[in-house]
N, C-alpha and C positions, 0 to 999 in steps of 0.2 A: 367737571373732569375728575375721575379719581385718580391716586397718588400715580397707578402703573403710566397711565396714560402721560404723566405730568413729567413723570422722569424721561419717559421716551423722548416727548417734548424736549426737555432738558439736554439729552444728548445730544440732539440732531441738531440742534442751532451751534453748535461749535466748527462745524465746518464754513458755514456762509463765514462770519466771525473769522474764522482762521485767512479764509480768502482774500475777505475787503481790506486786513490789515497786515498779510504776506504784500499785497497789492497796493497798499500807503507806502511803505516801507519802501518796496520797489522802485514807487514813482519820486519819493522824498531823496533815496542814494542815487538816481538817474539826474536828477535837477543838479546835486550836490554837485556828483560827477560833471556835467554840462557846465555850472560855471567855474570848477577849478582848470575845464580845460580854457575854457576863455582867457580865466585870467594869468593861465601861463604864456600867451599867444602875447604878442605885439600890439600896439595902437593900433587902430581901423586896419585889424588886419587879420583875415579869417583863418581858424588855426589849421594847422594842416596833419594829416594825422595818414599815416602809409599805410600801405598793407599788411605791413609787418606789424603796425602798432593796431593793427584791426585784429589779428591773426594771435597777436598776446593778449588781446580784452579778451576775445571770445576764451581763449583756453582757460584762461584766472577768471570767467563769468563760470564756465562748464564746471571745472575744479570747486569754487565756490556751492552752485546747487549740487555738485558730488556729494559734496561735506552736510551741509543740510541735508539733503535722502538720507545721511547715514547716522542721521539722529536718531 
């Protein structure tokens, strides 16, 4: 390969890269998430979460990827 070819190379592997570790990231604050809800909840007793508290995740998930795109 010469250098042109090697740099191209070089560029394009930053997205796969950005993906798989936008996508750790993700799955590592989702688990995070999942057991701080557990362990706010009661003994053998499954948590209970409203639509309202459905209705504020989503808007504080939305707001959040806002603020990243506006990176």
């Amino acid at each position: 390969m010469n250098a042109e070819s090697e740099k191209i190379v070089a560029l394009d592997i930053w997205k796969p890269r950005t993906m798989v570790l936008g996508g750790l990231i993700g799955a590592t604050i989702g688990v995070l998430a999942g057991y701080l809800i557990l362990q706010r909840g009661e003994d053998n007793k499954p948590p209970e979460l409203t639509a309202v508290d459905g209705v504020k995740i989503g808007v504080l998930v939305f707001g959040l990827l806002r603020s990243i795109a506006n990176l």
